[in-house]
N, C-alpha and C positions, 0 to 999 in steps of 0.2 A: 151273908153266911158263906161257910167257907165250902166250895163245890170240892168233892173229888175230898175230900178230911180223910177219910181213913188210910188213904192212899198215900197223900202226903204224910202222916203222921208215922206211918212205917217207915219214910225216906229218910226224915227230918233226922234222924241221928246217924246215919253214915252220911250225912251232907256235910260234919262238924269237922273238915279238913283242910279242904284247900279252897279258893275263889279265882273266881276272873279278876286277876289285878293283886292276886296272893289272901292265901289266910282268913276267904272267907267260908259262909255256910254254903250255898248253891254253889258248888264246884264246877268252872268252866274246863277245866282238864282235871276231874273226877279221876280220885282211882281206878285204874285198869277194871273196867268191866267191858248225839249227839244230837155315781150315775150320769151314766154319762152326761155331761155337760156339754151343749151349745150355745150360744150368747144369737140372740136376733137383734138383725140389725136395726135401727131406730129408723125410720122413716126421715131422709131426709129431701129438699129441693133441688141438690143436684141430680145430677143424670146415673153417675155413679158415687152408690157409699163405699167409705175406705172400706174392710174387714178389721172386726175387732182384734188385739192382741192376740186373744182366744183364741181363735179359727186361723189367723195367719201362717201359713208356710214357716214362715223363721219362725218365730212363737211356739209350732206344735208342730215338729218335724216327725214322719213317720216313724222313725227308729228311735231311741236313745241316745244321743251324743256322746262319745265314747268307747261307743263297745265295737267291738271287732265282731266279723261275721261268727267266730267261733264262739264266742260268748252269746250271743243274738241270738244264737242258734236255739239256745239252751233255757231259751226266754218262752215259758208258756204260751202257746197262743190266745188260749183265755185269760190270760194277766191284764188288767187294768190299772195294778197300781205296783210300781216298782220301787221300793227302796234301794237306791243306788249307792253304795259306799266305795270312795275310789281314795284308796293310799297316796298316800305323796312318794313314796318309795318301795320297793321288796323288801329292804331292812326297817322300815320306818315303822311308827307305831300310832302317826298323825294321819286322819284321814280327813275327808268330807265324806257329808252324807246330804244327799237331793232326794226329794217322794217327787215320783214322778206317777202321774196321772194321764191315762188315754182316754182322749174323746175322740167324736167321732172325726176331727180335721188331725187326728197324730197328739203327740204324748207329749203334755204340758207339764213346767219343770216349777216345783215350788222353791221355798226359801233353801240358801245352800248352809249347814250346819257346820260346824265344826267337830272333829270325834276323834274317838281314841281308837286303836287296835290291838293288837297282841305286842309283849314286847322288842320281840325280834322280827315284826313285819307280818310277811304273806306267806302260803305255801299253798302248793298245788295237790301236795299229798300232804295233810294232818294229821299228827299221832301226838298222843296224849302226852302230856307235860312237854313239846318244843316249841312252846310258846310265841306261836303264829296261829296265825288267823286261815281259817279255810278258805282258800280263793273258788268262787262259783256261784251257780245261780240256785236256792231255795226256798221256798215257798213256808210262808209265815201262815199258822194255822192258831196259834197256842195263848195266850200272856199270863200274867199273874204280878205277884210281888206282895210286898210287906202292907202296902196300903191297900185301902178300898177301892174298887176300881172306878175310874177317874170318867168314867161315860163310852168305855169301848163294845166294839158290837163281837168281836172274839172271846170267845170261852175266858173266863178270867178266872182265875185260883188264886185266892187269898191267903194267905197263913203265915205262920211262922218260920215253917222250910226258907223264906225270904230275907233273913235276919244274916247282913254281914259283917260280922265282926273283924278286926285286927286292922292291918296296913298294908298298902297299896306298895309297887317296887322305890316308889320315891319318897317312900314316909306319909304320904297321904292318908290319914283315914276312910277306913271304907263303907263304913256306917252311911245305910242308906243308897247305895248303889245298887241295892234288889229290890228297893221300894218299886217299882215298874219296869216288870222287864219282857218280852216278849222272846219265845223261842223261836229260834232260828233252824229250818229242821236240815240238820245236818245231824246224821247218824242217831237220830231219834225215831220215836213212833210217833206222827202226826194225830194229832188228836188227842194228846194225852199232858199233864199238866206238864210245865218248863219242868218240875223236880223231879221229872219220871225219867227213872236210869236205865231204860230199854236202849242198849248199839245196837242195832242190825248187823251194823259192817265190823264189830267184833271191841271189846276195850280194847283195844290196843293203837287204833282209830279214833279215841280222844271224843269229846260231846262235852252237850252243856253249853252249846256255844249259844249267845246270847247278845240281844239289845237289852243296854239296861242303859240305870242313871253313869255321867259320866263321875268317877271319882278324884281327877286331875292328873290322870297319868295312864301309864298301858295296864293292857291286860294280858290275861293267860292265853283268850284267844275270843274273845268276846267285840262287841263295839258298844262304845259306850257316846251319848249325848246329854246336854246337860235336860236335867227334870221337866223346864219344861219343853222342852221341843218331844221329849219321849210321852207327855201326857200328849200331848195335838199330834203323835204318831196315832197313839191307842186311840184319839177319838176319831182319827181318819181313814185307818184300815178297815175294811169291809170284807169279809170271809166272800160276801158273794159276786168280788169285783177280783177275786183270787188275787191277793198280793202276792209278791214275791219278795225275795233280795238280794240285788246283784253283787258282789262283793269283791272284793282284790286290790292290787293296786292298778295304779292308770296304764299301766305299761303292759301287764298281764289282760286286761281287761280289753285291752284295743285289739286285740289277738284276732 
């Protein structure tokens, strides 16, 4: 069933203008109104066992690889699960994206994805339609999309507010880019479905910003990965391991 229906079904027709990646329904620059694991070691013959991958120093380094004290800074202390997404450029629209996980020997780095960003790259200050992406760290609370939820433990909103029609800036089709997408809480209200058009920090401040499916090109200010790497996001995030998402490019993020 669809959680939160009445709520989305008031949204669902001022969504019918713009998208993350152009001209869809869920508008990412919206009209101006955003357990622990340890591995035990086997019992072996010699005197000392190696340490598994796991547990190793290189392997699970205390910090994040990447980020600069100023960014680090900005990293909950209660986060256990980080999704890291670092640009290839300030202008670029190409990123990576790594889920990083903290045990208890430091923060183990899963498979490195490939992703999309906003057209014209990163920004440090985001306002609606400059189509960049918000550089910073926030805390993933939300998900939804056009399909059924695929086994996530996050509030999941299902409906048709998810429905993105037209094309992408390169001619892409966009159908199917909100089938799964998780809110990113930038200038939003935590806790409330991705198609909830609550800014705090005012329209003018841009929102809507989102993990979804990737459609093969940029977006408005969204990141986008392909279906299934975004399904094994939603079935990995845990609300009670507080994820987050680090975001920007490599150069802004080493800060």
């Amino acid at each position: 069933m669809i959680t939160r229906r009445t709520h989305v079904a008031l949204l669902a027709a001022s969504l019918l203008l713009t998208g993350c990646g152009g001209g869809a329904v869920a508008s990412t620059e919206g009209p101006p109104t955003p357990a622990q694991e340890t591995s035990e070691p086997t019992p072996t013959p010699t005197p000392t066992a190696s340490p598994s991958p796991e547990i190793s120093v290189e392997g699970a380094p205390q910090q994040i690889p990447g980020l600069g004290p100023k960014t680090w800074a900005k990293v909950p202390a209660d986060a256990r699960q980080a999704v890291v997404v670092t640009g290839r450029g300030r202008d670029s629209s190409a990123s990576t994206v790594v889920l990083y996980e903290r045990t208890e020997a430091g923060w183990r780095a899963g498979a490195n994805w490939p992703a999309h960003n906003a057209l014209k790259g990163w920004t440090d200050h985001h306002l609606a339609g400059d189509l960049r992406s918000p550089i910073g760290v926030y805390t993933l609370t939300d998900a939804g999309g056009l399909l059924k939820d695929p086994g996530t433990k996050l509030p999941y909103d299902r409906g048709v507010g998810f429905t993105a029609p037209g094309t992408g800036f390169e001619g892409e089709p966009l159908a199917g880019s909100f089938d799964y997408v998780i809110a990113i809480n930038y200038n939003r209200q935590p806790g409330t479905s991705p198609l909830d058009w609550t800014r705090p920090l005012g329209a003018g401040r841009g929102g809507g910003i989102w993990l979804h499916v990737d459609h093969g090109g940029p977006t408005h200010g969204c990141v986008s990965i392909a279906e299934d790497h975004m399904k094994e996001l939603l079935r990995t995030l845990d609300p009670d391991l507080h994820p987050v998402v680090v975001m920007g490019d490599a150069k802004s993020l080493s800060r």
